[in-house]
C-alpha positions in Angstrom: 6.3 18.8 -0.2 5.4 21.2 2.6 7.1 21.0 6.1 3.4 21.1 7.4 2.3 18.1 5.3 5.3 15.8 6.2 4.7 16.6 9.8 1.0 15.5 9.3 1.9 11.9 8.7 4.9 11.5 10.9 2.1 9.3 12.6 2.9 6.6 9.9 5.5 3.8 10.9 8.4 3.8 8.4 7.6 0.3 6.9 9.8 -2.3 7.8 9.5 -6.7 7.5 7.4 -6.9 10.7 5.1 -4.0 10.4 2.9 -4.1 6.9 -0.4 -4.7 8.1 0.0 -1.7 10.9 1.3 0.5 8.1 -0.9 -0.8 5.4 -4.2 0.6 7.9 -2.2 3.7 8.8 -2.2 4.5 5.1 -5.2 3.9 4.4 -6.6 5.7 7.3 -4.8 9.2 6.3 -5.5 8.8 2.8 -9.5 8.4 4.2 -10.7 12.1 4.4 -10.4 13.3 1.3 -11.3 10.0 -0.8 -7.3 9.8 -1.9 -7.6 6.3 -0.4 -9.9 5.5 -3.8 -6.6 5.0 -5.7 -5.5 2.6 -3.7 -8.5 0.4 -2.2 -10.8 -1.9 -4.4 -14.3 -0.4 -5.6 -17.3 -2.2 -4.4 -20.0 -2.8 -7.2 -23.1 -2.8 -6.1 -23.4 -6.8 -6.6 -20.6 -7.1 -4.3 -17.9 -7.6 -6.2 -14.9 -5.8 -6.2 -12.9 -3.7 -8.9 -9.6 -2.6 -9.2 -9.3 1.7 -8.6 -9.3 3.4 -12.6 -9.0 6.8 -12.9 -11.8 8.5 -14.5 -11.8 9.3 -18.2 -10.3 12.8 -18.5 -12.5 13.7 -21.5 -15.7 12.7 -19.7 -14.9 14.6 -16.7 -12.0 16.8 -16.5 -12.2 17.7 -13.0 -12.9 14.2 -11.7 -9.6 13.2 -13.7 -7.7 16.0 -11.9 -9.0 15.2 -8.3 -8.0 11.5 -9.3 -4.2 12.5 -10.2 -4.0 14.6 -7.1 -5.2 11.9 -4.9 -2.4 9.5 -6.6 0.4 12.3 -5.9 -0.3 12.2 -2.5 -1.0 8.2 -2.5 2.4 7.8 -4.0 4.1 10.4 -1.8 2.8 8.7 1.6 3.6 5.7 0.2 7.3 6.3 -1.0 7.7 8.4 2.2 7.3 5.5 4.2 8.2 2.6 2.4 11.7 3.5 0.8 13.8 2.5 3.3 13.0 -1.3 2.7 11.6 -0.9 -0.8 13.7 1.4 -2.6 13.7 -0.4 -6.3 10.4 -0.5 -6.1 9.6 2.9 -4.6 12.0 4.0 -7.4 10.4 2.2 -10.2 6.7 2.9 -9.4 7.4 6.9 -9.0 5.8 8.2 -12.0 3.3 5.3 -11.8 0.2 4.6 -10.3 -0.4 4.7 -6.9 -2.2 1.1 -7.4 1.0 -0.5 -8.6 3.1 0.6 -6.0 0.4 -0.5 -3.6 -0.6 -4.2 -4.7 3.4 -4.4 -5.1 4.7 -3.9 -1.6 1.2 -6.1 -0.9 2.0 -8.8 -2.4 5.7 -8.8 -1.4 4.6 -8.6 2.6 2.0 -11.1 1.9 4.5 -14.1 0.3 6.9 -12.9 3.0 4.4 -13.7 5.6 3.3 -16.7 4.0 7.3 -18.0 3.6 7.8 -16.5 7.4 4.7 -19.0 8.3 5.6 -22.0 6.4 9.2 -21.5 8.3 8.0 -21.7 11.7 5.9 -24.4 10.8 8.6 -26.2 9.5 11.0 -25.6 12.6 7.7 -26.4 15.2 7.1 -29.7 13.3 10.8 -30.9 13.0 11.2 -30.5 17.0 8.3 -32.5 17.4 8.7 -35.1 14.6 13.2 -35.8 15.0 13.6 -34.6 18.4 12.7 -38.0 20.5 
């Protein structure tokens, strides 16, 4: 990877417990002006529902299939150039993967962490109020 492209995300936090949904948008947002973003953001429908990102069929379109794997090498690279320092194993195991995988992976780790991190201070609030008199 270039010097000049690693210096044009050095914007991006490093991901860390406390900082997904920050990093999540950063992502997101750099990954915006060329459409890499596609492979890692849901596709609307035009009924509203929402589709997981699939590459397009290589024999259909051949250049649309190689726009769509260089938008997933650059996907992947933010995303294991910012995330490996909490999520090695999985930055590891999703490197020759799709950039979706990695994506909904680290998701849905921050999201059950959040969720656990929630039910926690719940917990703590409630027993100060419920055993403390």
């Amino acid at each position: 990877m270039s010097d000049e492209m690693c210096s044009s995300y050095a914007h991006i936090p490093i991901l860390v417990k406390d900082n997904y949904p920050a990093w999540a948008l950063k992502v997101k947002a750099y990954l915006a002006p060329n459409d890499h973003v596609r492979v890692i953001r849901h596709e609307v429908l035009e009924d509203g529902s929402e589709v997981d990102p699939t590459p397009p069929d290589a024999d259909d379109d051949p250049e649309a299939s190689k726009a769509w794997k260089k938008s997933e090498e650059v996907a992947l690279g933010l995303m294991i150039g910012t995330a490996t320092d909490l999520h090695f194993e999985l930055c590891h195991a999703h490197e020759r993967g799709r950039a979706w995988s990695l994506w909904c992976t680290i998701e849905e780790y921050h999201v059950l962490q959040d969720v656990s991190l929630r039910f926690d201070a719940c917990t703590t609030a409630g027993s100060k109020y419920s055993g403390g008199k």
